[in-house]
C-alpha positions in Angstrom: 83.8 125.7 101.4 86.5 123.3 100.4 86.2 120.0 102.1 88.7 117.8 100.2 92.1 118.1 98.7 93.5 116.0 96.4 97.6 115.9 96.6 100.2 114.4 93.9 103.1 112.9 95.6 106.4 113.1 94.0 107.6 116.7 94.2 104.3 117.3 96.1 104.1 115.9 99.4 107.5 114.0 98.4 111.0 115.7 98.1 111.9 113.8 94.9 111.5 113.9 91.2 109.1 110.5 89.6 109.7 107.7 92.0 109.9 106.3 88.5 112.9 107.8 87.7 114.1 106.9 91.3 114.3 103.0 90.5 116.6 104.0 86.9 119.0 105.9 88.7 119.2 102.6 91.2 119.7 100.4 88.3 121.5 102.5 86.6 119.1 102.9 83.6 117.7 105.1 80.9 120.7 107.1 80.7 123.8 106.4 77.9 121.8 105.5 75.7 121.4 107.5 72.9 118.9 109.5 74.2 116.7 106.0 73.9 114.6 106.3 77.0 114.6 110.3 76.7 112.3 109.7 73.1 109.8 107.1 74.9 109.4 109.6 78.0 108.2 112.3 75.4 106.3 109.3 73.6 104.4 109.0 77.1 104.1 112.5 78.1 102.7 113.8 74.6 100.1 110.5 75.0 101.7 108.7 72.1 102.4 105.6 74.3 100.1 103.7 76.7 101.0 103.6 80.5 101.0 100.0 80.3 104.0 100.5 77.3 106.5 102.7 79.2 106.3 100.8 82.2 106.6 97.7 80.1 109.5 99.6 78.8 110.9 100.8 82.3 110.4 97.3 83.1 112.5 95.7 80.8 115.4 97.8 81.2 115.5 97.3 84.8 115.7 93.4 83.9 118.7 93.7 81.4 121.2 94.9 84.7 119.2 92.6 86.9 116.9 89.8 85.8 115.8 89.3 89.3 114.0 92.0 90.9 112.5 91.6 94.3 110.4 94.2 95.7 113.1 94.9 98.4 115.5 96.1 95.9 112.5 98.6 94.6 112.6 100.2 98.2 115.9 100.8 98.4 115.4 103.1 95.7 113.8 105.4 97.7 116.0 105.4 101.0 116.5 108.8 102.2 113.2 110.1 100.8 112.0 112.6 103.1 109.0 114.6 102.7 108.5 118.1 101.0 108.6 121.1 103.7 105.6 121.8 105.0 103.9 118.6 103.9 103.2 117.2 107.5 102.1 120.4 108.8 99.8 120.8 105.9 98.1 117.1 105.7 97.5 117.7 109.5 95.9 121.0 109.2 93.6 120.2 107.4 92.6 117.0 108.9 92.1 118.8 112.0 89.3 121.0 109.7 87.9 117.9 108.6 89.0 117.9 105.3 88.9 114.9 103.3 93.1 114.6 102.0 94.1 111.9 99.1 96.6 111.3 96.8 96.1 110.8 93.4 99.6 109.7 92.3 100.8 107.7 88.8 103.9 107.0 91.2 105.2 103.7 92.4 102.2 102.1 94.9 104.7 101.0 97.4 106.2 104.6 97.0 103.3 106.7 97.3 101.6 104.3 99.9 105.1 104.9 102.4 104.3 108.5 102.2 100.6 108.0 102.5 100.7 105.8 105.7 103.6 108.9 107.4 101.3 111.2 106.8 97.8 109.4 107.5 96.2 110.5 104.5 92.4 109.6 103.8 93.0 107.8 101.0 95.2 107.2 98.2 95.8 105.6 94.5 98.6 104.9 92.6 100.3 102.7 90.2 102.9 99.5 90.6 103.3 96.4 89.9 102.7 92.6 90.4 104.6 90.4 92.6 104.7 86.3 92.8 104.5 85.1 96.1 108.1 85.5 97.3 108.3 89.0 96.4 109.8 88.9 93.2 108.7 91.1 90.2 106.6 89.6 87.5 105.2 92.8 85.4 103.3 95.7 85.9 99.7 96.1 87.0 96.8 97.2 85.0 97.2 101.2 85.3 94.7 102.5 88.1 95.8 106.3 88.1 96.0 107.3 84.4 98.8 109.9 84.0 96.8 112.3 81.9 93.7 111.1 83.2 94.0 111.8 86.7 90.5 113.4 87.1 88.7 109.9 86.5 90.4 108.9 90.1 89.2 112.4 91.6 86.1 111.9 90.0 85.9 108.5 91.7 86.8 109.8 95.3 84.4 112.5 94.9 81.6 110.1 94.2 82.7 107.9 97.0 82.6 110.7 99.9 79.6 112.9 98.5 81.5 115.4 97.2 80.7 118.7 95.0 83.3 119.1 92.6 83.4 123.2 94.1 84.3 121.8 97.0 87.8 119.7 96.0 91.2 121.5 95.6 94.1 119.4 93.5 97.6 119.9 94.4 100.4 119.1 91.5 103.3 120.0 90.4 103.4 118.7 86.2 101.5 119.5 83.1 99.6 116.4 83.7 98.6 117.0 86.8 96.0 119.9 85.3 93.8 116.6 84.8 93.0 116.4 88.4 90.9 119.3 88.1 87.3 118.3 87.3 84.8 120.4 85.7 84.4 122.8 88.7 87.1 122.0 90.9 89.8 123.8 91.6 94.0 123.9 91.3 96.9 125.0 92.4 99.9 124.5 90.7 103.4 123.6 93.2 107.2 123.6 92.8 106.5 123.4 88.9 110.3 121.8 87.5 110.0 121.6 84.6 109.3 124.4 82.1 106.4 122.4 80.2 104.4 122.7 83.8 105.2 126.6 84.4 103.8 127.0 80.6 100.8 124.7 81.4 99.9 126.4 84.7 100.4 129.9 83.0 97.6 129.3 80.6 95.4 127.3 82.5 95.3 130.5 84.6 95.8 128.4 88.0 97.4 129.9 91.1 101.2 128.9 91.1 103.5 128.6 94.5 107.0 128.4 93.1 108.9 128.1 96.5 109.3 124.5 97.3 107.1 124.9 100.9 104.0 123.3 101.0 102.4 125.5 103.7 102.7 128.6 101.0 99.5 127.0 99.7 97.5 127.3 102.8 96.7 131.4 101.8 95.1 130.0 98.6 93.1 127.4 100.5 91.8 129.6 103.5 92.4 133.3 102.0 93.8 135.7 104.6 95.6 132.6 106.7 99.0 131.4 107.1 100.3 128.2 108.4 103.3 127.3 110.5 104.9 124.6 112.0 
């Protein structure tokens, strides 16, 4: 019996890409530049740079176009966000089963908590960073939700609310995201983008919904079911 499920957010419950990527594309960012930021992504997503360093990173390119960043400008980055089809119908479907629903994101906290309080999820984590008292950036916080490490926040959660680790589904849609899935648990792999995730859910042998429609994951939660709405 599955009592909990444990979402990502951007490409998940979110129609976007890394709300990471979001705030570059505002400044204008990580792009032109000799393939610069492209070599420190790959740095981070082959775990050869800490969390801490590529947002340190991020960070500091954002200041070189603006010195002054106030956490106003960060959520203009993410106007006209809306959330993946399906994802409201879903989150609410299985609240009304009594399922425990989180996210477990490495997103942007003020991000991940927007979509969090819309859809009135259980709980949530993320990452972000720290702001003086008039709003304005100062640096990024400690990292909570380690990127390929996610399964220590599940862990957590599962600890929290009494839960078997049989009875927790993980939702992503990345390579990384197979971390979510503690020993016993299960997965399901959604709207993989990029080709390292289709490879990575291939061989981890997880169930894969390609379609970008959240409800196609209801069948693999509640076999024999189908959701609408």
């Amino acid at each position: 019996m599955i009592r909990a499920v444990v979402f990502d957010c951007d490409g998940v419950l979110s129609d976007n890409g890394s709300s990471w990527q979001l705030i570059h594309e505002y400044f204008g960012t990580g792009k032109n530049d000799g393939g610069e930021h492209r070599e420190k992504l790959d740095m981070f997503l082959d775990g050869k740079i800490s969390e801490e360093e590529f947002v340190a990173y991020d960070i500091h390119l954002w200041k070189k176009v603006s010195p002054e960043i106030h956490r106003d400008d960060i959520m203009r980055c993410y106007s006209g966000v809306g959330l993946i089809e399906g994802a409201r119908a879903v989150v609410e479907g299985l609240q009304e089963r009594d399922v425990f629903v989180a996210i477990v994101s490495s997103g942007v906290d003020i991000f991940v908590g927007t979509i969090a309080n819309m859809l009135k999820v259980d709980d949530w984590a993320a990452n972000g960073f720290e702001w003086d008292e008039d709003g304005w950036l100062v640096k990024g916080l400690p990292t909570r939700v380690l990127s390929h490490n996610k399964g220590l926040m599940v862990e957590k959660l599962a600890r929290i609310n009494d839960l078997n680790p049989s009875e927790i589904i993980s939702v992503g849609d990345s390579s990384s995201d197979l971390s979510m899935m503690i020993e016993g648990s299960h997965f399901i792999g959604f709207n993989p983008r990029r080709d390292r995730a289709k490879v990575a859910f291939e061989e981890a042998g997880v169930p894969i919904v390609a379609e970008k429609d959240l409800r196609l994951i209801w069948p693999l939660i509640f076999p024999g079911e189908s959701l609408s709405g």
